[in-house]
C-alpha positions in Angstrom: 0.0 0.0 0.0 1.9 3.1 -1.1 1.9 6.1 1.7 2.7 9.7 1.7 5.8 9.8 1.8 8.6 11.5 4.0 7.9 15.0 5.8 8.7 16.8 8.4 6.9 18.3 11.3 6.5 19.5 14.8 4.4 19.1 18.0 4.8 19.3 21.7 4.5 17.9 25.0 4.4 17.8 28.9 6.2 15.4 31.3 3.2 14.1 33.3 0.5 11.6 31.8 -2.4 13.9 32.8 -5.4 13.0 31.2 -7.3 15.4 29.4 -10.9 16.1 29.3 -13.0 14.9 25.7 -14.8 17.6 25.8 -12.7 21.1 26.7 -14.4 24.4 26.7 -10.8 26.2 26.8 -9.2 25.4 23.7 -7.0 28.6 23.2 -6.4 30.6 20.1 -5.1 29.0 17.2 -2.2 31.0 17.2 -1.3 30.0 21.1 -0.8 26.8 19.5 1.3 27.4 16.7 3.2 29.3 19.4 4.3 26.5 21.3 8.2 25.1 21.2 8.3 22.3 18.8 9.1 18.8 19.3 9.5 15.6 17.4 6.7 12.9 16.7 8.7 10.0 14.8 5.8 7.6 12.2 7.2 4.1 11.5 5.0 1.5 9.5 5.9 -2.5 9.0 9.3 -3.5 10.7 10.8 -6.3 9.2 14.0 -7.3 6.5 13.8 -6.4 3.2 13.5 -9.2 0.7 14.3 -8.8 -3.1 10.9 -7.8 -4.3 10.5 -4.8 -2.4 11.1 -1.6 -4.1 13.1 1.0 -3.6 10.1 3.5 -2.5 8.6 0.5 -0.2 12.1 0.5 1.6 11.2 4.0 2.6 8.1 2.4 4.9 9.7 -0.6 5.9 12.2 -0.6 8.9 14.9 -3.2 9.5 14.1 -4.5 12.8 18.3 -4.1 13.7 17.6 -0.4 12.2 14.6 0.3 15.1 17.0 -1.4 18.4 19.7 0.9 17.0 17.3 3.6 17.0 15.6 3.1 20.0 18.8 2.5 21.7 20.7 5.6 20.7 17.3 7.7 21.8 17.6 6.2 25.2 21.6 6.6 25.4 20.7 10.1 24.5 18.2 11.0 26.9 15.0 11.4 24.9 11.8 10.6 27.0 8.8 9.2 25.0 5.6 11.1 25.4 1.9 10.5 24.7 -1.0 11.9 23.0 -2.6 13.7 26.2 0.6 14.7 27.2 0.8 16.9 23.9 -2.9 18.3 24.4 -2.4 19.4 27.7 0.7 20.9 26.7 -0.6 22.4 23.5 -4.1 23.8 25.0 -2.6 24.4 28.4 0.9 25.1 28.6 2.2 22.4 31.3 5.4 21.9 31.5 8.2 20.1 29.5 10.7 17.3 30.0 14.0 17.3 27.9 14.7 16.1 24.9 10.7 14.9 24.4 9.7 12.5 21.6 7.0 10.9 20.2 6.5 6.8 18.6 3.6 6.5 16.4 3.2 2.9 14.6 0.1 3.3 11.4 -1.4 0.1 9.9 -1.9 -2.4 12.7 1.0 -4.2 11.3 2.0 -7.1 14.0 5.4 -6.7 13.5 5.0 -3.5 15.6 4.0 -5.5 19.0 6.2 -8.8 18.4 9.5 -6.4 17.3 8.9 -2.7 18.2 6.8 -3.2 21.4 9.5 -5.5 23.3 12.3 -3.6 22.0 10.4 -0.1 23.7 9.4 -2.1 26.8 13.8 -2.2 27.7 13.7 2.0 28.0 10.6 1.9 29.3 9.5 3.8 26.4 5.6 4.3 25.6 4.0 4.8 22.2 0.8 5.5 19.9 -0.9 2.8 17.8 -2.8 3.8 15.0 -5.2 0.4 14.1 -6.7 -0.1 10.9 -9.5 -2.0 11.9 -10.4 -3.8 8.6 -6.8 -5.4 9.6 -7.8 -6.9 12.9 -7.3 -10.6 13.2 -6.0 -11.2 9.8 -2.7 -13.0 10.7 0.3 -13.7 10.2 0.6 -10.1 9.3 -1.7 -8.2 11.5 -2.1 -7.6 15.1 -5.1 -9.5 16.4 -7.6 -7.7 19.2 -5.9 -9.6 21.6 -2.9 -7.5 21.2 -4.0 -4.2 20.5 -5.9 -4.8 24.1 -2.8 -5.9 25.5 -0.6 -2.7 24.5 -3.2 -0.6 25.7 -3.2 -2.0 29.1 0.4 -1.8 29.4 -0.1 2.4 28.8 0.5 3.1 25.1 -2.3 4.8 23.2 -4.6 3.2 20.3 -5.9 5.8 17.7 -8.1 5.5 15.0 -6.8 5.0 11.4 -10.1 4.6 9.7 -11.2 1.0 8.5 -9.3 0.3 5.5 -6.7 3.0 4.7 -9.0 5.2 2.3 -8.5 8.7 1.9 -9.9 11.5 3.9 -10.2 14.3 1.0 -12.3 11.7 -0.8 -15.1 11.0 1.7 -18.7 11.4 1.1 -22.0 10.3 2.8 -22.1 6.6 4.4 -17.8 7.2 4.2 -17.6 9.5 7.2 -19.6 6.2 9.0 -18.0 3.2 7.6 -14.2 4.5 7.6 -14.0 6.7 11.2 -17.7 5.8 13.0 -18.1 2.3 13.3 -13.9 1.7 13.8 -13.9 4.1 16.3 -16.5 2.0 18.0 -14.5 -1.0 17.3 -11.3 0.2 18.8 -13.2 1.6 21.5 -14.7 -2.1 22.5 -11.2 -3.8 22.0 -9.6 -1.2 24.7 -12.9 -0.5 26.7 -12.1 3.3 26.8 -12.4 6.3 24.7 -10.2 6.5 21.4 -8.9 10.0 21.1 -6.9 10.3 18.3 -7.1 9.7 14.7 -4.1 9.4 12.1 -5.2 10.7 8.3 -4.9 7.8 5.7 -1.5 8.6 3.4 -1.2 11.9 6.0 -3.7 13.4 3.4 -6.2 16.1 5.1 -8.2 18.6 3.3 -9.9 21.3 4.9 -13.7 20.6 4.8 -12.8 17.2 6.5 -11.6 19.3 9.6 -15.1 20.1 11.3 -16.3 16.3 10.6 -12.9 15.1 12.1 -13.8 17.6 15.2 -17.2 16.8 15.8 -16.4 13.2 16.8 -14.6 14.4 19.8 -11.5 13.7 18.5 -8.6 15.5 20.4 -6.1 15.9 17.8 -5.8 14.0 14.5 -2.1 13.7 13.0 -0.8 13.9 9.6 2.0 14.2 7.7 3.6 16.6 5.0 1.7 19.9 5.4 1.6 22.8 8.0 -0.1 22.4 10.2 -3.6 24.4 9.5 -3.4 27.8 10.7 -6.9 28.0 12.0 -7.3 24.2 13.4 -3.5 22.9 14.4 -4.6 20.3 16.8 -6.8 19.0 13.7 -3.5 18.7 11.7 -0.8 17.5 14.0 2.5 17.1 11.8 4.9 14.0 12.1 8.1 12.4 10.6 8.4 8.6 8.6 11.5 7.7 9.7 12.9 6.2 6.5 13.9 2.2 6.1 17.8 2.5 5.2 18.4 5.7 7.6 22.1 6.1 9.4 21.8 6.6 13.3 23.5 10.4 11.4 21.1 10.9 9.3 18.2 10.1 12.0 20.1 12.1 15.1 20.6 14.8 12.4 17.2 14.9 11.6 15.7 15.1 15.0 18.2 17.6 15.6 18.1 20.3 12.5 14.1 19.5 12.2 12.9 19.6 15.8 14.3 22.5 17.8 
């Protein structure tokens, strides 16, 4: 499945996991936001070898599980503390305060090489992270994660978000789509973990905005994309992130983190 492809953007964070509420009255002014200092949130997609027949762009999406431990190893060795989603509201809507050197894991596609290789590999650092589940993926093994799991790293404090049902586009929604594609796997997600899902990751990173007030009216927090700006009049609507790319150096990621996300 081809994906939009590298970009670069920034968010922030607070130390504490302080919950925030669905439904906040005191958002402040779009510009507040935009204010903020600037931190990374790193996307990775399947983790696995390469094998012959994948091509060149494909490489870009698929990380070498040797490629993540080195990664995940030199953030710890380099004091980076993982963060999560209501971390970054409160931070974002509130102000509250800020570790150092703050980062972000998101994992998109439900892809189960994320809890057999990634998960473990965070679990040594004691590093959390956001799963974005494509539910029409559930259950369909030997590639994909199965409910079981997705309830399991939610109980161990990562987050699960909301990645539609089966990857289509936001920008081309129209009647029963806003239903089938965010609705009912929102409900899904939200059975499997037995709480609230409160953020959603854009298919491809693609937004458009007309799909920002139906993307806000399902109580949705903050949805997260890729290449753009983030929209001047909704940021927390348009979240930016990074795909770290399959092949990257521990340079050329350190570098990265440290030209982009300052």
């Amino acid at each position: 499945m081809k994906r939009h492809l590298l970009c670069l953007g920034f968010v922030g964070f607070i130390l504490t996991a302080t919950a925030a509420p669905l439904n906040d009255d005191h958002v402040p002014p779009a510009s507040v936001i935009l204010g903020r200092k600037q931190v990374p949130i790193l996307c990775y997609h399947q983790i696995r070898d390469w094998k012959a027949t994948d091509s060149k762009v494909s490489k870009d999406y698929i990380m070498p599980p040797a490629d993540l431990r080195a990664e995940l190893k030199m953030l710890h060795d380099s004091g980076y503390h993982t963060i999560l989603p209501d971390q970054l509201y409160a931070y974002l809507t509130k102000g509250a305060a800020l570790p150092s050197k703050p980062i972000m894991l998101t994992f998109d596609d439900t892809d189960e090489d994320q809890y057999t290789v990634a998960w473990p590999e965070m679990k040594k650092y004691g590093f959390k992270g956001v799963f974005f589940i494509m539910t029409v993926s559930l259950n369909r093994q030997p590639h994909y994660m199965t409910e079981a799991q997705v309830k399991e790293l939610h109980a161990a404090g990562n987050v699960i978000g909301s990645h539609t049902w089966d990857h289509h586009s936001v920008k081309k929604y129209q009647g029963k789509d806003w239903e089938v594609q965010i609705d009912k796997p929102t409900k899904k997600l939200e059975a499997v973990t037995g709480g609230p899902i409160r953020y959603f990751a854009y298919p491809f990173g693609l937004w458009n905005r007309q799909a920002l007030p139906e993307i806000r009216k399902r109580d949705f927090l903050m949805a997260f994309q890729l290449a753009d700006k983030m929209d001047p009049t909704d940021p927390l609507m348009t979240i930016r992130r990074i795909i770290v790319g399959g092949g990257w150096s521990l340079k050329t990621f350190s570098a990265a983190i440290n030209r982009d996300f300052h």
